[in-house]
Each structure stands twice: as C-alpha cells, then as structure tokens.
C-alpha positions as CSV (number, residue, x, y, z in Angstrom):
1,X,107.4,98.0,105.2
2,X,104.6,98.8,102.7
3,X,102.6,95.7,103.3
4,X,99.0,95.7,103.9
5,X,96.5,93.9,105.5
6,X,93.4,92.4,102.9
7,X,89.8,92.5,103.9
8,X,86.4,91.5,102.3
9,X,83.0,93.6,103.2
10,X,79.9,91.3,104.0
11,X,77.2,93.1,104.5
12,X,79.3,95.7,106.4
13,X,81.4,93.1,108.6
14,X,84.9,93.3,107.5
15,X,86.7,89.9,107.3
16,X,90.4,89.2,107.4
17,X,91.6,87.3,104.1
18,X,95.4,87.6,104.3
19,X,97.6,89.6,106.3
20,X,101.0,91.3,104.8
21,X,100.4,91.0,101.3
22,X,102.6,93.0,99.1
23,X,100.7,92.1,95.7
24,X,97.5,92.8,94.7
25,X,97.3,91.6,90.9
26,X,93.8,91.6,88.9
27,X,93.5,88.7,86.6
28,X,91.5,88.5,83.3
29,X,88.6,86.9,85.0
30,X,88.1,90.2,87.2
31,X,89.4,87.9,90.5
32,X,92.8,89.4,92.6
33,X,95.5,87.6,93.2
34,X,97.1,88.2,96.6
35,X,100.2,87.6,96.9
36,X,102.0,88.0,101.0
37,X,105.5,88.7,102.1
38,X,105.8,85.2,102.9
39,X,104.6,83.8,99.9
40,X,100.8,82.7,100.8
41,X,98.9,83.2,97.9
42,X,95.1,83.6,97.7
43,X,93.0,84.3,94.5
44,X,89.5,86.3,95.3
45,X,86.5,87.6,93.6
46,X,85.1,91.3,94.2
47,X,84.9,94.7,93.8
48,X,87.8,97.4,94.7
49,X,86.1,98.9,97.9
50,X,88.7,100.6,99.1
51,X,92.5,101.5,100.2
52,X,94.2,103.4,103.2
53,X,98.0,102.7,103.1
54,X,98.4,104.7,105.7
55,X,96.3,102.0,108.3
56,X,98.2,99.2,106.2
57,X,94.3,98.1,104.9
58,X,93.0,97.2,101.5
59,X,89.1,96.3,101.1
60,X,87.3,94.5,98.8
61,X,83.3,94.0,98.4
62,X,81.7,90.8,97.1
C-alpha cells in the first residue's frame, strides 16, 4: 500500500490529522484536501513541511 499517514507541526509537536490518506490535492485557496483509503475527507490550511514515503508520513506547518 502507498498510503500515508498526515500530520500538522505546532510549534514542533506533531499532531495526527488523518491516517491512510491516498490523496493530497491543493485547492485554489492554498488549503489541501485529504482524501483516505476509506473515503474520510478533511480539507486543511498550511505549508508543505515535509514527506518521507518511506515512514508512510506527510507533514504540514500552520
């Protein structure tokens, strides 16, 4: 599987937004949508931080 896990960086504490999300789409507003592999959908504000497929772990900073 090539699903990742979604986190946002406050102020260096990583919290879990949605686990196995298979989409990560930027809309014109400069939000994400997330998108998992079982349909949950969240929309989020922030800056690409960062990506390591190989931990399964995308990171974004507010």
């Amino acid at each position: 599987m090539c699903e990742a896990n979604v986190y946002i960086d406050k102020d260096g504490i990583e919290e879990l937004i949605l686990e196995s999300v298979d989409i990560v789409e930027p809309q014109d507003d400069g939000s994400f949508r997330l998108v998992s592999i079982f349909g949950e959908q969240k929309i989020i504000k922030g800056k690409l931080k960062g990506m390591n497929l190989v931990d399964h772990k995308i990171v974004f900073s507010q």
